[in-house]
N, CA and C of each residue as an Amber inpcrd file, in Angstrom:
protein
   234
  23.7880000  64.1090000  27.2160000  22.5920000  64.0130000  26.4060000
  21.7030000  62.8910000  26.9420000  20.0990000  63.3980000  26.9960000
  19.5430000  62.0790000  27.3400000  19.7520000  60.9070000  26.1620000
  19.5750000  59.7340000  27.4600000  19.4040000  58.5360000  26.0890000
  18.5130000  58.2510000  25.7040000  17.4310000  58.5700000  25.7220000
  16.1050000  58.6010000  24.7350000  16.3980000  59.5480000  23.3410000
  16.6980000  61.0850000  23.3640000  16.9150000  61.7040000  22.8540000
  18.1030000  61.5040000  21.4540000  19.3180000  60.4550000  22.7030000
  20.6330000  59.8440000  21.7720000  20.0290000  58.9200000  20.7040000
  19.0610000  57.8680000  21.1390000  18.3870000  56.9390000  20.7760000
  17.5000000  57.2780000  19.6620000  17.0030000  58.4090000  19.3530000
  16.1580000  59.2290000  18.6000000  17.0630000  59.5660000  16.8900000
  18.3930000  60.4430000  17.6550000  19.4350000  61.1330000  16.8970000
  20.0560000  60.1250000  15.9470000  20.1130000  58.4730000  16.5330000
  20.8310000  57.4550000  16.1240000  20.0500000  56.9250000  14.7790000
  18.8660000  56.5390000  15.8770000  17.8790000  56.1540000  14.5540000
  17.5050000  56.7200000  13.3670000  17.7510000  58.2210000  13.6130000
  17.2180000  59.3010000  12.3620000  18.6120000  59.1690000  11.7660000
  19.6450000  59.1810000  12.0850000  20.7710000  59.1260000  11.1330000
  21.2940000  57.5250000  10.4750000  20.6460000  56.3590000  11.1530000
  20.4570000  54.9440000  10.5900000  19.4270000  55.4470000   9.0920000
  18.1870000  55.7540000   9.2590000  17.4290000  56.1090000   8.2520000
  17.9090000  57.1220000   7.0200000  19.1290000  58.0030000   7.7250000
  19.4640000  58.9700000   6.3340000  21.1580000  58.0510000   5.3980000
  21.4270000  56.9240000   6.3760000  22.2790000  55.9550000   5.7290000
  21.2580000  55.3080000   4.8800000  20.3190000  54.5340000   5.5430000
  19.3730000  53.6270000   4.3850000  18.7580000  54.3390000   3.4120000
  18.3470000  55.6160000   3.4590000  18.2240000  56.5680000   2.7110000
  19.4610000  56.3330000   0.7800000  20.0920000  56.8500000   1.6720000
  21.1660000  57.0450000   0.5830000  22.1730000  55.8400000   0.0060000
  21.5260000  54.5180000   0.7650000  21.8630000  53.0180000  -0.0760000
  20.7250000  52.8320000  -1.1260000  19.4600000  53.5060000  -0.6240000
  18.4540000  53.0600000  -1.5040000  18.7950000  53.9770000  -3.2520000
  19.1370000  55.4450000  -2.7040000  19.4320000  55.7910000  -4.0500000
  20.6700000  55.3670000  -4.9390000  21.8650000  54.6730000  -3.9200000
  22.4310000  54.0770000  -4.7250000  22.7440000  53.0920000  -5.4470000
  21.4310000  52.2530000  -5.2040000  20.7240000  51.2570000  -6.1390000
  20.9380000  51.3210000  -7.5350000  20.9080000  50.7480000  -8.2730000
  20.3730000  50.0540000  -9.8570000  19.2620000  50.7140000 -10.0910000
  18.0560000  50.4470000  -9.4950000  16.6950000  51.1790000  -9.7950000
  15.9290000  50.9990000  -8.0340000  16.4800000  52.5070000  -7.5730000
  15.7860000  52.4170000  -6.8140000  14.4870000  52.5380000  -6.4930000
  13.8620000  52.7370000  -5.0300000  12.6410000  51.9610000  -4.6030000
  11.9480000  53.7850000  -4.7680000  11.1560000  54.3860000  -5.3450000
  10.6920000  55.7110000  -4.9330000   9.6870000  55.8480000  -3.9020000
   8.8490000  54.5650000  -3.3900000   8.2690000  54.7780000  -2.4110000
   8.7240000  54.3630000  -1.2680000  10.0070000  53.4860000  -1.0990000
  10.6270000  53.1030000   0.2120000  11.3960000  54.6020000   0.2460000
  11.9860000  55.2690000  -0.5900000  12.5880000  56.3390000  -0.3100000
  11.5110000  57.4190000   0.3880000  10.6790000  57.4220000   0.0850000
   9.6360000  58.6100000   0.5100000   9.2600000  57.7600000   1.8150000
   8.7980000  56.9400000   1.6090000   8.5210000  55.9830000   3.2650000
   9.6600000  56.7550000   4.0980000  10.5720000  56.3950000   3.8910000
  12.0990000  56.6360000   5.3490000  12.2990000  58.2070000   5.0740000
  11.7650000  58.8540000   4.2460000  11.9470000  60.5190000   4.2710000
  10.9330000  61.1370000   5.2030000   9.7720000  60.2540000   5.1240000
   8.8150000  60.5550000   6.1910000   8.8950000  59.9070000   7.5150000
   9.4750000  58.9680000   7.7730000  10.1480000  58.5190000   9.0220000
  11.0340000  59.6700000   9.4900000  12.3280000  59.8410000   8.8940000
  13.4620000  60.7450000   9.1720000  12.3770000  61.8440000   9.7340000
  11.6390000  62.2200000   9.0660000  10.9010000  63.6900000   9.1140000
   9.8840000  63.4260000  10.7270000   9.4880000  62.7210000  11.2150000
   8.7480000  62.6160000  11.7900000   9.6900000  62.5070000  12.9740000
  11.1570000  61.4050000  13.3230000  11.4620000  61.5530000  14.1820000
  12.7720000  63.5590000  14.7620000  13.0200000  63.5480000  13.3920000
  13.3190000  64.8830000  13.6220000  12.4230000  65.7450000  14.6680000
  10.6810000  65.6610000  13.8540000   9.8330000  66.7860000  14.5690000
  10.1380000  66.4500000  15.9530000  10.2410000  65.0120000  16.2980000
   9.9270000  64.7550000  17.4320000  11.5120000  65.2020000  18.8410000
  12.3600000  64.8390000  17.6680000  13.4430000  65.5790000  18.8220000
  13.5910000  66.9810000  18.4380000  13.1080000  67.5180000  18.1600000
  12.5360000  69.1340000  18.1820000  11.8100000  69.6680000  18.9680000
  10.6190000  68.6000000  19.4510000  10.1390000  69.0590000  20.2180000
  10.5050000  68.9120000  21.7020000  11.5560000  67.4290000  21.8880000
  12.0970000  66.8370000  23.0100000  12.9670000  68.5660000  23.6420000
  13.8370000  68.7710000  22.3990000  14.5980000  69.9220000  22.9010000
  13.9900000  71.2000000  23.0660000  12.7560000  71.9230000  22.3940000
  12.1840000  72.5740000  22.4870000  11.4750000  72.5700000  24.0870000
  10.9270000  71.9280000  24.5630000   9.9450000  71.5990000  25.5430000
  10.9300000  71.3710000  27.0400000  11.6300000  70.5700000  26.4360000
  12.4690000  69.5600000  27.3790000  11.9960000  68.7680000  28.1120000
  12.8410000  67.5760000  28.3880000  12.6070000  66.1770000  28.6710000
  11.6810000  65.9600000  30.0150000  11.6730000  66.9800000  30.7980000
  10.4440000  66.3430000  31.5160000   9.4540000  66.5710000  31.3460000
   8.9550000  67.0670000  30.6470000   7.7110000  67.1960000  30.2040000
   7.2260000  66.6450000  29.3220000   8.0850000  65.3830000  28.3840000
   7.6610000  64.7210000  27.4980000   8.2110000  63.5760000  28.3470000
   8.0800000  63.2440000  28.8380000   8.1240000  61.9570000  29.8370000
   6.9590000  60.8880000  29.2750000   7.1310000  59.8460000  28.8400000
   6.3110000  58.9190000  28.2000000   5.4930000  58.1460000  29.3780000
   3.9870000  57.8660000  29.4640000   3.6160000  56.8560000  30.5100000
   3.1780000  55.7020000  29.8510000   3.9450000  54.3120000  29.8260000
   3.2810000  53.2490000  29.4160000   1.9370000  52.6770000  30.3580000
   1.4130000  52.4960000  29.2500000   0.0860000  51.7610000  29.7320000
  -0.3210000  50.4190000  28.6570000  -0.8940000  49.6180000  29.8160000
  -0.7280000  48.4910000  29.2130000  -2.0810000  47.8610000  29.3080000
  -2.6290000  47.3180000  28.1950000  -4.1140000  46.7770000  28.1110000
  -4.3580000  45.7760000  28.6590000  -5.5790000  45.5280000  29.6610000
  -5.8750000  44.2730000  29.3860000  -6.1740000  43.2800000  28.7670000
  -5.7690000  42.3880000  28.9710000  -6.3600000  41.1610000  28.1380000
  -7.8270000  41.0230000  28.2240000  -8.6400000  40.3630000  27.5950000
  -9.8750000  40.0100000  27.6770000 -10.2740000  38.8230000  27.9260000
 -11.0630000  38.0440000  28.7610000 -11.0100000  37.2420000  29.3740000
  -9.6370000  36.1580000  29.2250000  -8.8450000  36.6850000  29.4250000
  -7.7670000  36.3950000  30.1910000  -7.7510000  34.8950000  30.8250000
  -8.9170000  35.1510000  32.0710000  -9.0820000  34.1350000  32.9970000
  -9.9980000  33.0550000  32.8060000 -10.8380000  33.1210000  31.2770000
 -11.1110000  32.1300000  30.9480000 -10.5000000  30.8990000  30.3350000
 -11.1910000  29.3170000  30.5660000  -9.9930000  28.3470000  29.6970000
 -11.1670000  27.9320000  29.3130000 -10.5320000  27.7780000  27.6070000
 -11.1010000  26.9330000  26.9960000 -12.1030000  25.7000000  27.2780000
 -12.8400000  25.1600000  26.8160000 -13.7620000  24.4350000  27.1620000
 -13.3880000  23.5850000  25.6430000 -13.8500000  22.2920000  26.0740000
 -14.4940000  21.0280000  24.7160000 -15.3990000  20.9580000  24.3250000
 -15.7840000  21.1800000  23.2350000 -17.0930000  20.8130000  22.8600000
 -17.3730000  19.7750000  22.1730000 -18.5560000  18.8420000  22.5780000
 -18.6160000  17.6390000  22.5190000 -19.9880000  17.5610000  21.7500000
């Protein structure tokens, strides 16, 4: 199995544990529960589509912003 994919499977089943601590609360949270139901739900779609498609074609490209003047230093003002 890829490990992106493993990494995906792990996290969505971390979320259906925190899931089911939250309902076994005292008074649980109804919008942290719906929060992580829509997490769970979102990374599901997403390894659905990993396996649907397959992995090279969802190949991620990081890109990374520049800074904005960057190469300026500070000045004193006097």
């Amino acid at each position: 199995m890829d490990t992106f994919l493993k990494s995906l499977t792990t996290r969505r089943s971390l979320l259906d544990a925190e899931m089911q601590a939250e309902r076994e609360r005292e008074e649980p949270d109804g919008e942290r529960i719906l929060a992580l139901r829509r997490m769970k739900h979102q990374l599901g779609a997403q390894i659905e589509y990993i396996r649907r498609e397959g992995r090279q074609i969802a190949d991620v490209m990081v890109v990374r912003k520049r800074r904005r003047f960057a190469d300026l230093k500070p000045t004193l003002l006097r």
